[in-house]
N, C-alpha and C positions, 0 to 999 in steps of 0.2 A: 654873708653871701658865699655858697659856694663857689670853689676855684676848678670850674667845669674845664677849660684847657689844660688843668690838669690833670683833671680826672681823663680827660680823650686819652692825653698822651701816654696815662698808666695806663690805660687800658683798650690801646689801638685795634692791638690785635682782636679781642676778644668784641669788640663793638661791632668793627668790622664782617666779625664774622655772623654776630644777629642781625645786622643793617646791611642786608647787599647795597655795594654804589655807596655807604654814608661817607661823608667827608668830616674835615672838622667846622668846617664851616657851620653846615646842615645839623652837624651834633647840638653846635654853640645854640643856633636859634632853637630847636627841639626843647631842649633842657631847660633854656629860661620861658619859654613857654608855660612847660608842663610844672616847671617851678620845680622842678631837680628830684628824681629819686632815685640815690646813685644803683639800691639795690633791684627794683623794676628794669635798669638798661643792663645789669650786668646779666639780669635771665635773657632778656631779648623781648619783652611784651610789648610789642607794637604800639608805635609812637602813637597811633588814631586810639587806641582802646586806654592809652597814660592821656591822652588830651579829651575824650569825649566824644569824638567827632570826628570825621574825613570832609573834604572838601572835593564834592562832585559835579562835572558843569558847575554853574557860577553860585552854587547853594551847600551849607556846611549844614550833614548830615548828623545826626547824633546816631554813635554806634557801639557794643561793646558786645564782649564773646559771644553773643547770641548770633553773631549777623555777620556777613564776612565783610572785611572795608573793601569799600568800592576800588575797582582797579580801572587803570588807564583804558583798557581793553572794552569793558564795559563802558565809558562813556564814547566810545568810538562807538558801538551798538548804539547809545540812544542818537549820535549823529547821522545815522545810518537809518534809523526807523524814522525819525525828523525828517528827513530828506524825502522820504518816500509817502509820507503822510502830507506835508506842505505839496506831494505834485499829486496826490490823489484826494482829493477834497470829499470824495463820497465817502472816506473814511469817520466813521460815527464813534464805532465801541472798541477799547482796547481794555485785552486782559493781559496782565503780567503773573505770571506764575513761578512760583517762586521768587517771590518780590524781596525777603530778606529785610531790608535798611528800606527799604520802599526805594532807594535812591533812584530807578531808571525809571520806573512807573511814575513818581513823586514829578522827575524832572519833565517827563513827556507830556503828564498833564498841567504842568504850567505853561511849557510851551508851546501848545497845542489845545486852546482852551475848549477846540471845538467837540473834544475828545470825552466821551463817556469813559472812566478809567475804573475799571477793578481789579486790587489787589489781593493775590494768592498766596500764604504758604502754611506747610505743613506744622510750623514748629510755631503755638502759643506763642513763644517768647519774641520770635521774633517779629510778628506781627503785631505785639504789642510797641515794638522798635520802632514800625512803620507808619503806627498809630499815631506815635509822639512826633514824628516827623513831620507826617499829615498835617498833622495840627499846628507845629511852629510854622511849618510853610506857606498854611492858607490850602494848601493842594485841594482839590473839588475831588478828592476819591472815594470810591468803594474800598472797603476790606472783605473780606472773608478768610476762615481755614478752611484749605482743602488739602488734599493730597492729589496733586496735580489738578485734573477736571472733576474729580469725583463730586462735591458739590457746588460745580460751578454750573450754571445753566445758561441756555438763551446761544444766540450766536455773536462771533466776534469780526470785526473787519482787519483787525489788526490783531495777532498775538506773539508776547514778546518774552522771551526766559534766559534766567543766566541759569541753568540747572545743575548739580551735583553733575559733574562730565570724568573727575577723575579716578582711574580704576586703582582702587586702595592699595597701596605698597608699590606702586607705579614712581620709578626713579624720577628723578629732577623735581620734588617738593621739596622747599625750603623746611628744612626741620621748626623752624618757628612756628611756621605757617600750620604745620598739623600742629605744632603741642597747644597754641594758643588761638586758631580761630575753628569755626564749629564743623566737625566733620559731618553732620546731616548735610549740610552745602557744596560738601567740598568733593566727597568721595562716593563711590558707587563698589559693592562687592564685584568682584572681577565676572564672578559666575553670574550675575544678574546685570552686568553691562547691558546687553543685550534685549535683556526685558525688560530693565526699566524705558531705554526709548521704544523697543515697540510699543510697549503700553503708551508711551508721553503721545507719541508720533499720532495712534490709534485714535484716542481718546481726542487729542488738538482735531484731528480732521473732521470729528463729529462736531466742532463748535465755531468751525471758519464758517463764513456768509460766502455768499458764490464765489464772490472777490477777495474774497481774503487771504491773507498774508501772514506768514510765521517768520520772527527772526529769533534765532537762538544762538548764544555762545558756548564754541563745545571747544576741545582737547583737540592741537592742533594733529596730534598722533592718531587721533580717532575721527578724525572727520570724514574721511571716506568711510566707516563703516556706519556712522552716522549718517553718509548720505544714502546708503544701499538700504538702512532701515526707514527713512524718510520716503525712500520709493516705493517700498514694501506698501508703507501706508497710505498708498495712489496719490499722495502729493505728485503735482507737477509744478512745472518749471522751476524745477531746486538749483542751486546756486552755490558756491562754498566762498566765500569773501574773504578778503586777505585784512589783517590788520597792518596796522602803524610798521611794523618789520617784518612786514610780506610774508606772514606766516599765515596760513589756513586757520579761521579762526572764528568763523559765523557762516552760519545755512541759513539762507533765504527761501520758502516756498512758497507756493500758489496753492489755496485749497482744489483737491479733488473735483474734476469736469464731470463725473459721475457721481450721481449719490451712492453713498457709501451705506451698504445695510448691516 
């Protein structure tokens, strides 16, 4: 059996520095978990992708570099689209776009059984992730690939996305977090900020029902211009919500009161 309190204490600093916040505590239980690999903690390859799995709302996801691990942030989002679905009952069909791990889609349609749910993304692989998820979970969902709505059909009452929000080379990313989770999720070219949400924005307004509703998690740095491209595309009654440390951190809309041609 490895002597993992020793191992922390040779190698504090250097853990430390892949594990924001880890302790030795948090190290101790990790390691005997994942069953010790001294040289996986000394790169920094995240404890969900050495375990298998994250654990999101009260369901353990199976996850690995194809998909990003669910963050706190995002299950704030599915509490947030929960809320607003349990007070609106005409709510029928939800699309998740860019579903990833399926984890917020996977969770809302269990919680919500009255929910027609279909699942979107771009990357094969990872919708094979969600696939597997589907299936250990029981979840009632739909899959498809799309690249955003491209073939996505029909209309939605609810739609919900965590999307690629940050603009590439954009300071305060954990060096971990780009060398080891998938940059198709994570990051957006700076020069096509811009156009990837007019297109996202554009394209979402063509597939809400009269009533319907977008929540999305974006960059707390870009949420105002997030909200000015959300307006562009005649969404009304937009909204910027604050997460857990009152930071800008999800836009809420109302489909368009005018048909959009």
């Amino acid at each position: 059996m490895k002597d993992w309190k020793k191992f922390f204490h040779d190698n504090q600093g250097l853990l430390e520095a892949n594990y924001p916040g880890i302790t030795k505590e948090r190290f101790l239980k990790e390691a005997e978990e994942i069953d010790g690999d001294e040289e996986s903690f000394l790169k920094g390859i995240p404890f969900a992708y050495l375990l298998g799995y994250a654990t999101f709302t009260h369901f353990d996801f199976k996850v690995n570099p194809d998909v990003l691990i669910p963050r706190p942030e995002t299950e704030q989002l599915f509490e947030i689209v929960e809320s607003w679905v349990k007070k609106n009952s005409q709510a029928k069909r939800l699309v998740d776009i860019g579903t990833g791990s399926g984890c917020l889609g996977i969770s809302l349609a269990l919680a919500l059984p009255q929910l027609s749910v279909l699942l979107t993304d771009i990357s094969p692989a990872a919708l094979q992730v969600a696939e597997t998820n589907a299936y250990n979970l029981k979840a009632p969902v739909a899959l498809k690939a799309s690249d955003l709505f491209t073939d996505v059909t029909g209309l939605y009452d609810v739609i919900v996305s965590n999307p690629p929000y940050i603009p590439k080379g954009h300071k305060g990313v954990h060096p971990k977090t780009s060398e080891f989770e998938p940059h198709l999720a994570l990051f957006l070219e700076q020069e096509k900020y811009h156009e990837f949400f007019e297109r996202f924005f554009s394209q979402a307004s063509r597939h809400m029902s009269a009533d319907g509703v977008l929540f999305m998690e974006g960059h707390e740095d870009f949420m105002d211009v997030i909200l000015e491209l959300a307006k562009k595309a005649k969404l009304t009654e937009i909204e910027v919500l604050k997460d857990w440390s009152s930071r800008p951190r999800f836009l809420k809309a109302m489909a368009p009161k005018t048909p959009i041609g």
